[in-house]
GUMINU-287601 format. One record per residue (C-alpha): residue in three letters; x, y, z. Coordinates in steps of 0.25 Angstrom, whole numbers, plus 2048, in hexadecimal, padded with zeros to 3 digits. Example, Ala and Ser with C-alpha at 12.3 -4.5 7.8 and 13.67 -1.06 7.14 Angstrom:
pt type:ALA px:831 py:7EE pz:81F
pt type:SER px:837 py:7FC pz:81D
! end
This chain:
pt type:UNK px:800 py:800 pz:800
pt type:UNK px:805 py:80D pz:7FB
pt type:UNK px:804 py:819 pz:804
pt type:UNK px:803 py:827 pz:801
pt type:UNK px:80A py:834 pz:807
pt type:UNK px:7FF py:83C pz:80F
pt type:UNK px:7FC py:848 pz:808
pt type:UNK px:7FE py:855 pz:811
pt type:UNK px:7F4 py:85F pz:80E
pt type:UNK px:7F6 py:86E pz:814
pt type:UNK px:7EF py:86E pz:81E
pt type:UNK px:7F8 py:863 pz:821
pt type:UNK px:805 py:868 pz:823
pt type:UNK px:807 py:86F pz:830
pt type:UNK px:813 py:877 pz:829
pt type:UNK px:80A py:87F pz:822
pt type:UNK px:802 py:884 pz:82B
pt type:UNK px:80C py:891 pz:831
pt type:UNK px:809 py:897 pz:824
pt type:UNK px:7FA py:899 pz:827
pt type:UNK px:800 py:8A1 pz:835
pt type:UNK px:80B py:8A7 pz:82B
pt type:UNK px:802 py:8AE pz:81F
pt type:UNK px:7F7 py:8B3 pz:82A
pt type:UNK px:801 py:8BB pz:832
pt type:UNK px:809 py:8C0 pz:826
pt type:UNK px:7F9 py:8C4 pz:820
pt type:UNK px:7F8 py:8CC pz:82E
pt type:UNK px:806 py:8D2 pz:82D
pt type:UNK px:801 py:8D6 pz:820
pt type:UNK px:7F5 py:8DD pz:826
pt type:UNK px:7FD py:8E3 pz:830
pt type:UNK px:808 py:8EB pz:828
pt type:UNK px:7FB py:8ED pz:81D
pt type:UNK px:7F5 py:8F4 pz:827
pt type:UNK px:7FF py:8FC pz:82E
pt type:UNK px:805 py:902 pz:820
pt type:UNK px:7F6 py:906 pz:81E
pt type:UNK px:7F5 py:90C pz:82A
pt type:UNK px:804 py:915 pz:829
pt type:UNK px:800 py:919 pz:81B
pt type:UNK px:7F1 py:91E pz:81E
pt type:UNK px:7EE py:92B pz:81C
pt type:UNK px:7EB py:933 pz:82C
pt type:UNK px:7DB py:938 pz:82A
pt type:UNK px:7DB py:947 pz:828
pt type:UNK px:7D7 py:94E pz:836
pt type:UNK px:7D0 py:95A pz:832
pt type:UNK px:7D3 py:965 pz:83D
pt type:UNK px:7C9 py:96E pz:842
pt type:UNK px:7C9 py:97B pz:83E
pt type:UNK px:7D1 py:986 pz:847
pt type:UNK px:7C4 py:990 pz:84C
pt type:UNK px:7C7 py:99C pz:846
pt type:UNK px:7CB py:9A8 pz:84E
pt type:UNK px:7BF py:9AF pz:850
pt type:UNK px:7B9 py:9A2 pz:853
pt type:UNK px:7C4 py:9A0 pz:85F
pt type:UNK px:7BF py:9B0 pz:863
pt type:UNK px:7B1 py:9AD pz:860
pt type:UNK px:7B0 py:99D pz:86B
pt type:UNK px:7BA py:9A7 pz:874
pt type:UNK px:7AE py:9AF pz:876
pt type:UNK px:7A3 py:9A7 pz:878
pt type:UNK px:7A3 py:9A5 pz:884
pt type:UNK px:7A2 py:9B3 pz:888
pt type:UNK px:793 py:9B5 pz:883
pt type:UNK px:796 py:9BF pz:878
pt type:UNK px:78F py:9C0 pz:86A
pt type:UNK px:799 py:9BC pz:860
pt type:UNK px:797 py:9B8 pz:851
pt type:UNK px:7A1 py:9B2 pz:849
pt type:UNK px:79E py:9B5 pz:839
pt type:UNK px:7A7 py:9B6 pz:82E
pt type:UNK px:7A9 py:9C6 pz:831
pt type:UNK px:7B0 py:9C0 pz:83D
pt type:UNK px:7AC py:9BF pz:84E
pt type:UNK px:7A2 py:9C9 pz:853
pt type:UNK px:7A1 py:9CB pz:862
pt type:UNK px:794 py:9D3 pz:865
pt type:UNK px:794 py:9DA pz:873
pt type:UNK px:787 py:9E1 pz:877
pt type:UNK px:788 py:9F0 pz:87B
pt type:UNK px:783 py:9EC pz:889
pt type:UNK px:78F py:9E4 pz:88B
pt type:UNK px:799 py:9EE pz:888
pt type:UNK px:792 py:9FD pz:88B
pt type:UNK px:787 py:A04 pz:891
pt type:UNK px:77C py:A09 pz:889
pt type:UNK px:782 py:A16 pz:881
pt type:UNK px:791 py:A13 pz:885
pt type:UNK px:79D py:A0F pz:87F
pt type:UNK px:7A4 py:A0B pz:88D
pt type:UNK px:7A7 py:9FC pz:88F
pt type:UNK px:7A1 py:9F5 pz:89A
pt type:UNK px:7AB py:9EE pz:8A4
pt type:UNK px:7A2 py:9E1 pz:8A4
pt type:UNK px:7A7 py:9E1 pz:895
pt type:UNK px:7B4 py:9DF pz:897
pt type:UNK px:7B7 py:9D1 pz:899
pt type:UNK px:7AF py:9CE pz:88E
pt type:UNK px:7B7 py:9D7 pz:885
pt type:UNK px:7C4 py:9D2 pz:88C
pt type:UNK px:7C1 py:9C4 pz:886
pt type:UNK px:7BC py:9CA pz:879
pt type:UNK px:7CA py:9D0 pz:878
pt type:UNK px:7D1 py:9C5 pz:87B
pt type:UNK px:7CA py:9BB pz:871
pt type:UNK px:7CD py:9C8 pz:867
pt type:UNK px:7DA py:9C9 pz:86A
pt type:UNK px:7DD py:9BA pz:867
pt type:UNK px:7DB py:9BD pz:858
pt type:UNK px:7DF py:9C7 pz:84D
pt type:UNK px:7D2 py:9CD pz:847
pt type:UNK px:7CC py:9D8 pz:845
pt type:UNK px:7C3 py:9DF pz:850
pt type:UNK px:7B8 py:9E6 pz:84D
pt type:UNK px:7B0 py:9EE pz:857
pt type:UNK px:7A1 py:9F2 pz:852
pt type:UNK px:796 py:9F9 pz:85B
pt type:UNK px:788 py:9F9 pz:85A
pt type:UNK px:77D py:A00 pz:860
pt type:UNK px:76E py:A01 pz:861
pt type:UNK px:764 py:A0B pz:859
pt type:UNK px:762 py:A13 pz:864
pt type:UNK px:767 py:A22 pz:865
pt type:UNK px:772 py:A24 pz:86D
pt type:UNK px:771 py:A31 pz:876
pt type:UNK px:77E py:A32 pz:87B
pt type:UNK px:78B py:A3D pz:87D
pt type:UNK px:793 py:A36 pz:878
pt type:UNK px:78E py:A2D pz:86B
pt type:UNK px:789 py:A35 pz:861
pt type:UNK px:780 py:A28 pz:85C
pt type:UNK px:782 py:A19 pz:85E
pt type:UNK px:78B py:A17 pz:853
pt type:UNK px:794 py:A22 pz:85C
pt type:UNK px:791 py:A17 pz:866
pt type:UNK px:794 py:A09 pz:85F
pt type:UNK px:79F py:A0F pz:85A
pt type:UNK px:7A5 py:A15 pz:869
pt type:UNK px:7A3 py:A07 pz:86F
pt type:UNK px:7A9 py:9FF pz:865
pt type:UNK px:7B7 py:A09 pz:866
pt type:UNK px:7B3 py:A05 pz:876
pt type:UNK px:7B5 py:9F7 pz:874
pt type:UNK px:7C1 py:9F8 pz:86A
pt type:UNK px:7C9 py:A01 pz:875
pt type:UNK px:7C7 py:9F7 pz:880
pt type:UNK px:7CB py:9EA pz:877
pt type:UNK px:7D7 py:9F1 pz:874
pt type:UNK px:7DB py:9F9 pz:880
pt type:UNK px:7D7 py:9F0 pz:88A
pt type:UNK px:7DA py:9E3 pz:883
pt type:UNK px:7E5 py:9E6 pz:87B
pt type:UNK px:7DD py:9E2 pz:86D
pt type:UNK px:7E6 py:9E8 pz:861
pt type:UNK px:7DE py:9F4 pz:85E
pt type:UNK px:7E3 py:9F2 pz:84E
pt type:UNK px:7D9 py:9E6 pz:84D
pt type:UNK px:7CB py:9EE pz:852
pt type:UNK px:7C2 py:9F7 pz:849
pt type:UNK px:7B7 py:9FD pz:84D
pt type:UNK px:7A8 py:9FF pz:848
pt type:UNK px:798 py:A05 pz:84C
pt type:UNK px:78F py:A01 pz:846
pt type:UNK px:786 py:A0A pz:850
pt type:UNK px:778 py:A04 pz:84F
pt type:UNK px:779 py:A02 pz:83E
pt type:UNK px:77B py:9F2 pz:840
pt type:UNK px:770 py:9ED pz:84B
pt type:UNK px:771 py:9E1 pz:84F
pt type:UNK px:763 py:9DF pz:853
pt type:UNK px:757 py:9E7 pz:854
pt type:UNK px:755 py:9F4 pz:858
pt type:UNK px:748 py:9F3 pz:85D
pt type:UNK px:749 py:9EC pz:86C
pt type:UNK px:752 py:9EE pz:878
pt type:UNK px:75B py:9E1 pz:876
pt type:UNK px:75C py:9E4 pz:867
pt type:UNK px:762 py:9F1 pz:868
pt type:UNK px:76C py:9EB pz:876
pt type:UNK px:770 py:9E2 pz:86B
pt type:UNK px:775 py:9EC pz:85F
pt type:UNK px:77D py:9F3 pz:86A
pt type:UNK px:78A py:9EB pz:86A
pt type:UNK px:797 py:9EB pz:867
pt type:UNK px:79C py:9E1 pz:85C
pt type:UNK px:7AB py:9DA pz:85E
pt type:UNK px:7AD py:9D7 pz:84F
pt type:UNK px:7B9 py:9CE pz:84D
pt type:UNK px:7BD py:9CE pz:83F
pt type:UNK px:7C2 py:9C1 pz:837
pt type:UNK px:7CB py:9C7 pz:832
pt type:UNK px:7D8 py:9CB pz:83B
pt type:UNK px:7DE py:9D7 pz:83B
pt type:UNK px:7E7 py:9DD pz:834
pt type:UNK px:7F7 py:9DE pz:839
pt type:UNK px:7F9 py:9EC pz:83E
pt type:UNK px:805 py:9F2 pz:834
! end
């Protein structure tokens, strides 16, 4: 009787089988470096940053807290302070309870170069008085006030203020009732977007 040799099939030969561990660890390897070459070679995301708030918006939150009416337009930042704040009725003399409000007015000015302009208001109703020959006289007298104080007593370049009146020509309500007119009587902080000019 003849006998064959058995016949080894793979699965049959033990020697073969460290190459199954071999080729999964080089696949994994494979991954490995694929994926750390990826990830040294990615682009970072963009981060857009926020946009810097402008220097009249730094002026404008910087005041906010202090109650006043402010208006931030193209023009630039408005800072509207009623006649009853700053002077008695008829008067061009600055209240003392107005001064540390204009003391933090003029340090948020003084922190930016732009132009000041310094506008006063008043009502429609006559003016009997000495001194003022009508309320434009009057506007006009507490507006040169104001400028004299910010630049005398807080040391505000006098080179950056202009001054305006626009007497009671530009009301800013009606006319007609007690609280309209108390409104129109103000004097108008205008802080310019553009800033001023270096002196020569």
């Amino acid at each position: 009787m003849t006998v064959r040799p058995r016949r080894l099939v793979p699965q049959d030969r033990p020697h073969d089988r460290w190459m199954v561990s071999y080729v999964d660890v080089l696949t994994i390897l494979l991954i490995f470096f694929l994926s750390v070459a990826a990830n040294k070679f990615k682009k970072p995301e963009l981060q857009l940053p926020e946009p810097k708030p402008t220097p009249l918006a730094q002026v404008e939150q910087k005041l906010k807290a202090e109650d006043l009416i402010l208006k931030l337009e193209p023009r630039g930042l408005t800072i509207s302070l009623p006649q009853a704040i700053l002077f008695s009725p008829g008067d061009d003399k600055i209240h003392a309870a107005a001064l540390p409000t204009l003391e933090k007015i003029a340090t948020a000015i003084r922190d930016v170069p732009n132009q000041v302009n310094l506008a006063g208001y008043a009502d429609a109703s006559p003016i009997h008085s000495t001194r003022f020959r009508n309320n434009w006289d009057l506007a006009a007298a507490r507006s040169l006030r104001l400028m004299e104080l910010l630049t005398r007593k807080y040391d505000l370049d006098e080179s950056r203020f202009s001054v305006s009146s626009f007497g009671s020509n530009d009301p800013k309500n009606t006319n007609d009732t007690a609280d309209g007119r108390a409104s129109n009587r103000r004097v108008e902080i205008l802080l310019l977007t553009e800033p001023a000019p270096n002196p020569q």
